[in-house]
N, C-alpha and C positions, 0 to 999 in steps of 0.2 A: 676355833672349835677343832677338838683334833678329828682325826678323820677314823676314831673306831664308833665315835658319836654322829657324826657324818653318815654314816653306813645303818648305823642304828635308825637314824630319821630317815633316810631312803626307805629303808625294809619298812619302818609304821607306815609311811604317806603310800606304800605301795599295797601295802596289805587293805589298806581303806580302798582303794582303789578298786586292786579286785575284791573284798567284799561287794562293794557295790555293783559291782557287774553280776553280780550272781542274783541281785534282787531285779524280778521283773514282773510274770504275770501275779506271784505269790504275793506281791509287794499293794500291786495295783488292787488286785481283787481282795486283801484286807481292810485296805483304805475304803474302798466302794464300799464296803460294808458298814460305815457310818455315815450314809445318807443322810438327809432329811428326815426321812422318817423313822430310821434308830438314832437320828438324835433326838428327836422326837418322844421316841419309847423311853429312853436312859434318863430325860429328863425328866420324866414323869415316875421316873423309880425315884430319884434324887427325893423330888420335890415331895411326893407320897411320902416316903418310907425313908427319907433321909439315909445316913450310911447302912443299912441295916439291910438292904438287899447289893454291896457290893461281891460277896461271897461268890454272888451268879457268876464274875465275870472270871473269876478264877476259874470255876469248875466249869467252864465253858469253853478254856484254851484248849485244853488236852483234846476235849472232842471238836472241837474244830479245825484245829493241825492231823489229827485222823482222817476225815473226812476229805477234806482238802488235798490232804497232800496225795491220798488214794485217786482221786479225781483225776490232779495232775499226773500222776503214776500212770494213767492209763492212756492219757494223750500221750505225752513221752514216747511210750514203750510201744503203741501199735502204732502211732502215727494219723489215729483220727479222735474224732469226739465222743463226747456219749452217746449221743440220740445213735451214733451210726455205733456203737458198740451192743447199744442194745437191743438194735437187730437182730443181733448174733442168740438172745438168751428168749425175746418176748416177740408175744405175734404183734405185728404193725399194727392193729388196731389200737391196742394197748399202749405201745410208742405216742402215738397219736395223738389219744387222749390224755395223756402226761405229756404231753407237747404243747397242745392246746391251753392245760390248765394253767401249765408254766406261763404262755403266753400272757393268759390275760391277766393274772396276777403281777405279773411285769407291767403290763400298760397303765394297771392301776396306781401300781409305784409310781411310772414313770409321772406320771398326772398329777399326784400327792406332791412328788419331791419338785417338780416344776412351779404349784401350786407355793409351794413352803420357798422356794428360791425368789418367786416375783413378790413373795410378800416382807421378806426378810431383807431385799434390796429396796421395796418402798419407805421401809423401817430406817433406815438409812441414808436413805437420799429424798425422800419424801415426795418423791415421783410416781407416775400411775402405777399400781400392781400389775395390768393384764399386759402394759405394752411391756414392762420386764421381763414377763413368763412367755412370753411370744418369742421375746429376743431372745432367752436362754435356751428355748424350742430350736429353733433357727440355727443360732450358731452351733450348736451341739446335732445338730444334723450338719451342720455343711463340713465340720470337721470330720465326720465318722465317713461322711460320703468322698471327701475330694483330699483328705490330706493320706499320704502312703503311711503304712501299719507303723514303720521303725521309726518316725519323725514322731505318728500321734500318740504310739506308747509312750517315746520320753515325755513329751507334752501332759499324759495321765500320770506320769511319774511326779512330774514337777509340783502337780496339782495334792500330790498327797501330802505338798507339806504344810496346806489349809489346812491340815487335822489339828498342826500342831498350836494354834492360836486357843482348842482348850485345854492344851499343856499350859498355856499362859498365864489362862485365867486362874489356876494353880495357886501363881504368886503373887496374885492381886488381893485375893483376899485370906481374912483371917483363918487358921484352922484346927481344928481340932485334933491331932494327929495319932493321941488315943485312938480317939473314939474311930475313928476311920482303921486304923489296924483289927479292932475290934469285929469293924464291918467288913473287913476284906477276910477273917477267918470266920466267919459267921457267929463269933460269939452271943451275940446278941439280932440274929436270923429275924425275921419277918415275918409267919407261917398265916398270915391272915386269908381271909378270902379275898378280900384288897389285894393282899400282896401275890396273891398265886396267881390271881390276871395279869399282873406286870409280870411276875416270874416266867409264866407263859410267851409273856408279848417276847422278855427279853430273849429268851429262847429263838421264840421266831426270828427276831428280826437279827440277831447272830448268826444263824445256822439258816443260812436260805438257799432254798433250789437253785437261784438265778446264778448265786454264787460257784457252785457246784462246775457247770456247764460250762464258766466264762472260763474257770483258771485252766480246765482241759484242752478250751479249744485255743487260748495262747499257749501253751505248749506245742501242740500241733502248728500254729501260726511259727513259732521259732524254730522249729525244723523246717516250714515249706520257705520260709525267708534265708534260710540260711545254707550253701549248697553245699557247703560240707557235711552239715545235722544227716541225719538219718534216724526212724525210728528205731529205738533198742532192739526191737524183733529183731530185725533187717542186719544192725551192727551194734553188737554184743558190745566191741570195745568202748564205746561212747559213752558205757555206763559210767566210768571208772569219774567221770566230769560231770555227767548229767544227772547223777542220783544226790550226790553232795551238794549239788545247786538247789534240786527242788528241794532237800532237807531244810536249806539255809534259807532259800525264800517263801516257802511256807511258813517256817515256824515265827521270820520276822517278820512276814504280814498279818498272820493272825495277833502276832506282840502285839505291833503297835495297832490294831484293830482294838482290842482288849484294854491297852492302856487310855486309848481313848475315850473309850465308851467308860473307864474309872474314872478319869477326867472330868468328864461333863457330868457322872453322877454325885464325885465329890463334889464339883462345884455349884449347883444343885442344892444338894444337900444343907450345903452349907449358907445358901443364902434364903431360895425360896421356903426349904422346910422350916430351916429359923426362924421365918418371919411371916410362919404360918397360911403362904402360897401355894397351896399343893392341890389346885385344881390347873393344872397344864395338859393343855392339850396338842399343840402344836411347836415344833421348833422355833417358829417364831413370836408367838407366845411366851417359851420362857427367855427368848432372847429382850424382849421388851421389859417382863418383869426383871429381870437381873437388872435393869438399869439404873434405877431409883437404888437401889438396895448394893450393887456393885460400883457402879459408877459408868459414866460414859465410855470409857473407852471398852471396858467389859462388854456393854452392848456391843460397841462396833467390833469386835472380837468376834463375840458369838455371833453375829448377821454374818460378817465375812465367810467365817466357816462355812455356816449355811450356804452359801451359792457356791465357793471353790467344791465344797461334798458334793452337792447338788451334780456341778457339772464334771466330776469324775463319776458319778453314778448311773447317770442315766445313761453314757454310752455303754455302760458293764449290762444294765439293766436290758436295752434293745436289745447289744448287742448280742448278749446271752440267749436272748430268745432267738434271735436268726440264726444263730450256731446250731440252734436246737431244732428248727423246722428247717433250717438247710438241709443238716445231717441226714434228717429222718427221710426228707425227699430224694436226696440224693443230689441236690444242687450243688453249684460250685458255690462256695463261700470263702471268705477271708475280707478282714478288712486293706488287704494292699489291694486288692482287686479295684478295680475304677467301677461305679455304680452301672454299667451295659455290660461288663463285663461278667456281673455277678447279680445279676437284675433283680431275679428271687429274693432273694439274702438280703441285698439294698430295700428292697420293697418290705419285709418284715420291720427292717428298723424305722424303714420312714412311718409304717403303718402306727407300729407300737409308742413313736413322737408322738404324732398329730394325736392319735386316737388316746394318748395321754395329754394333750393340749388341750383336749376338746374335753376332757373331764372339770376344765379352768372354766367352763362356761357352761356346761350342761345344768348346774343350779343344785349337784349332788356334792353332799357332805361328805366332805373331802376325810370325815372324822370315820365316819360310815366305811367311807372305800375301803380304807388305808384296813378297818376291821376285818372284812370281806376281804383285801389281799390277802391278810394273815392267818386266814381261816384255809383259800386256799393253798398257801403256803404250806399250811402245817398236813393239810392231807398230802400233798404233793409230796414234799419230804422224804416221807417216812417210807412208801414203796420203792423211791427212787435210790438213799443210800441203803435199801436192801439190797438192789440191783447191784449197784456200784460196789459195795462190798463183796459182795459176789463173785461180779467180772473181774475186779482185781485179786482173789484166788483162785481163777481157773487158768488152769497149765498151759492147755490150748490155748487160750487166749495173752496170757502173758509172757509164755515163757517161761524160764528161768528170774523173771524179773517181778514176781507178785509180791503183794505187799506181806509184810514180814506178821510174825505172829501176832506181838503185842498190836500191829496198828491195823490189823482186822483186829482184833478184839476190842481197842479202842472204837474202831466205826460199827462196831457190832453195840458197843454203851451206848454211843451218842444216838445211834437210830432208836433204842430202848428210850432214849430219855425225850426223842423227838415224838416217840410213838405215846407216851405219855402225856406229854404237853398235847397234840393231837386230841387226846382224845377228854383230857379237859378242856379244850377247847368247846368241842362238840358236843360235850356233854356236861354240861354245867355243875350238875348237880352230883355228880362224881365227887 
């Protein structure tokens, strides 16, 4: 090999390199976003409405890498989270009760997606559901409490590449590759009352509060880890590194968020809508029907997914609430902290497990909850990235470092289009 080709392959294998260093909370918090319960939702767009609602997931990046990367923008640049940014604009009381609502919307998740993980491993291995969803409780608490942040973020890192098992299922089966380009420019759209529930759901469960709060407050974890970091206020110069990273890993966590949830709705689409299955309700659910109709391994694909999602989600999900009732209280938080160290913050995440474990046994329809998340969800939302839009174009607050024109006005659509979804939710008849 001569050595101008030599140098060539150093420069690519290095450039991969650092790309990859530059993907972290953006990376982590895109993955979380295809939990259980938005594979859940995606599967049931598939299975309904075959390729014909893929259109949503297009028109759903741009406002999500808006939102998102504003979130991140503002951990970065002041050095804390939300809840404690929105001190700064709203009275505590107010804080509170978007704290609160966050929360329990979150336990509800957590309970659903614990629920959909013990049943997707009994699917599998034909072992009991509840001792599963205890064990996936458990060990996903003992991680978030004893393992230090920079060990368990790689750890959530690693876990995102569960997503990629329904890139797989891709090339398992037959497909239509019209008719799918068709669906992804909405030629042939959905506009039904059927279909605006699911368009709603998919709304919600893309654009979620919980989401919002986690990518901010790793940001802020990667400056208080790191002794060089410094918030942008503080040191101007760190921009010139730290705004091209959250650019790079925002926009590839929400990617590959996106192509996932394309993923499971092609594949979806293409087997249970074909074969006229479009009563799905749960990710475990269309993980058993594909079986018959894909084949075995397809099942254990889709189950797999289900528990690696599962357990990169629920730590986004507590966690995100203890970031958020830390902030607001003023606690110490972080997950490198040791659980006596940050006992508050610990205590949220333990509460929002268990009190999501104990949804596996209360005898409530997990169908029901998972509704009721989304409802608070979707009110939650919609005052929340008013806020965040906000705090990231104030001077005083940001500096020199606020978010640029286009991408408020981008977080300025998505809150328009959450604020709609919102309020078809609430209002049916709309």
């Amino acid at each position: 090999m001569s050595e101008a080709k030599q140098k060539r392959g150093f420069k690519t294998r290095l450039s991969r390199v650092v790309l990859l260093k530059e993907l972290g909370p953006g990376l982590i918090t895109g993955a979380a976003d295809d939990d259980p319960s938005g594979i859940a939702t995606y599967s049931q767009a598939g299975a309904q409405a075959g390729f014909n609602l893929l259109w949503t997931m297009l028109l759903t990046f741009p406002l999500m890498v808006a939102i998102q990367m504003v979130s991140a923008l503002i951990g970065r640049v002041t050095g804390h989270g939300l809840a404690r940014n929105m001190d700064d604009i709203l009275p505590g009381w107010v804080v509170s009760g978007l704290v609160g609502l966050l929360f329990a919307a979150n336990t509800i998740n957590v309970g659903a997606d614990l629920a959909a993980m013990g049943e997707a491993a009994r699917l599998v291995t034909g072992f009991g559901q509840h001792e599963f969803t205890i064990g996936f409780a458990l060990l996903s608490l003992a991680l978030q409490m004893f393992i230090p942040y920079r060990r368990y973020a790689r750890f959530l890192t690693v876990l995102t590449l569960s997503l990629f098992a329904y890139v797989a299922l891709i090339f398992m089966i037959h497909l239509d590759w019209g008719a799918v380009g068709l669906g992804l420019i909405g030629v042939r759209a959905e506009l039904s009352e059927s279909a605006a529930t699911i368009i709603v759901a998919i709304f919600g469960t893309t654009i979620s509060p919980y989401l919002f709060f986690w990518q901010s407050a790793q940001e802020v974890e990667e400056v208080d880890q790191n002794p060089k970091e410094r918030p942008l206020i503080e040191a101007p110069r760190q921009a010139r590194s730290a705004l091209p990273r959250i650019q790079i890993d925002t926009i590839a966590g929400m990617l590959i968020s996106n192509l996932i949830a394309i993923a499971i709705m092609i594949s979806t689409a293409a087997t249970l809508h074909q074969a006229g299955k479009t009563n799905i309700q749960t990710a475990a659910e269309a993980a058993k029907a594909l079986e018959p109709l894909a084949g075995h391994f397809a099942f254990l694909l889709f189950g797999i997914g289900i528990v690696g999602t599962g357990l990169l989600a629920i730590p986004v999900l507590a966690g995100s609430a203890a970031y958020a009732v830390g902030e607001s209280r003023g606690w110490k938080t972080g997950l490198d902290n040791m659980p006596w160290q940050a006992k508050g913050f610990y205590a949220v995440i333990a509460a929002a497990v268990l009190l999501g474990l104990g949804i596996d046994y209360s005898g409530l329809d997990p169908i029901k909850a998972l509704f009721w998340s989304a409802v608070i969800n979707g009110v939650v939302a919609v005052p929340l990235m008013v806020v965040i839009t906000l705090l990231a174009s104030r001077r005083e607050i940001m500096g020199s470092y606020g978010a640029s024109r286009p991408l408020v006005w981008l977080g300025w659509a998505a809150t328009g289009v959450m604020g709609i979804g919102a309020a078809m939710m609430l209002l049916p008849g709309t």
